[in-house]
N, C-alpha and C positions, 0 to 999 in steps of 0.2 A: 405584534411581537417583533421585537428587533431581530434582525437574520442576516448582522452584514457579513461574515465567511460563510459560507457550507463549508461544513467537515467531511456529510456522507448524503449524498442523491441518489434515490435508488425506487424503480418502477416494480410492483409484485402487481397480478394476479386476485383477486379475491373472487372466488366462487362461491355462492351461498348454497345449503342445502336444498334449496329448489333452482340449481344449474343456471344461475343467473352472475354472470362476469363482471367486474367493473376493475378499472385498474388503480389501483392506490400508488400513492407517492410521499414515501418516507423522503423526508428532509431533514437535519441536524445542523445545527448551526454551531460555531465555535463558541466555547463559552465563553461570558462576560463581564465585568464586574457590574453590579449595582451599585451605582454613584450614591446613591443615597441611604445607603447603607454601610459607606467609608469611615471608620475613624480609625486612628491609630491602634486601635485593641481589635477589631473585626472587620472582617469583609465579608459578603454576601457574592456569590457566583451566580452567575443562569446560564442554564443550557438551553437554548430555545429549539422545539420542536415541533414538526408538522405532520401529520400522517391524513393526508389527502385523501381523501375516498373513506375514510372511517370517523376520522374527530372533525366536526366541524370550522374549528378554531387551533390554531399553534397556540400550544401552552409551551411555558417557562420552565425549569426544572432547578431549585435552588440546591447549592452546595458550598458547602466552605471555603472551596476553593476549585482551582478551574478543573481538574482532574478529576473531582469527587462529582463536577454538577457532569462533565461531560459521560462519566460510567454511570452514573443515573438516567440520565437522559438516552442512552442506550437501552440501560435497563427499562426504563418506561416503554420503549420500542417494543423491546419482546414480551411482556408484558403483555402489551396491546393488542398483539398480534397473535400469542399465545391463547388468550382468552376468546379473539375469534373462531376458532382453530376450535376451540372447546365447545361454542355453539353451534360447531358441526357444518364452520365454513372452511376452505381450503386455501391455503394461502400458495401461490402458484409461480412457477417463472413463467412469463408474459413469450416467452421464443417456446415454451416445449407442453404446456402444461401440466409440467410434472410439479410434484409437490415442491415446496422447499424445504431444506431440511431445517428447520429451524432448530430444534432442539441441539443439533449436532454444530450451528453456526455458531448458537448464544453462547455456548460452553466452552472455557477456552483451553478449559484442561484433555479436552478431547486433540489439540493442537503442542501441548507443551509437556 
């Protein structure tokens, strides 16, 4: 997957329900156009995304345009993350052990 800007780099934490650590690494890249998807009537966006320690592979994130791919490809983030969280793993800051608050980060109306 192409990933020539980072947008957002960032190390968590993942504890599994049997105490077992590994550290993931969220990666976002700037979105991009797909060239081969250009004509005068449409464009196609990617957001390309890595979540190191959990998806094997960086997937793509398509959108219409580069705003739409890059709040999806967030959205896929928490998403991801949320769901492990749900299979009763812990998603952690790597300096304290404390939880992260993820529900309180995603939400931006808790900010504005």
């Amino acid at each position: 997957q192409r990933m020539d800007n980072e947008v957002v780099r960032q190390k968590f934490g993942l504890i599994s329900s049997g105490n077992k650590q590994v550290v993931i690494e969220i990666i976002v890249g700037a979105p991009y156009p797909y060239a081969e998807e250009l004509d005068e009537t449409r464009t196609c966006w990617y957001g390309p995304v890595e979540i190191k320690g959990i998806l094997d592979n960086a997937v793509r994130i398509g959108g219409d345009d580069p705003i739409q791919a890059l709040v999806l490809s967030i959205t896929f983030v928490k998403r991801i993350l949320l769901a492990e969280k749900k299979k009763g793993n812990r998603i952690v800051c790597l300096d304290t052990d404390e939880d992260y608050p993820l529900e309180v980060i995603f939400e931006p109306e808790n900010y504005f």
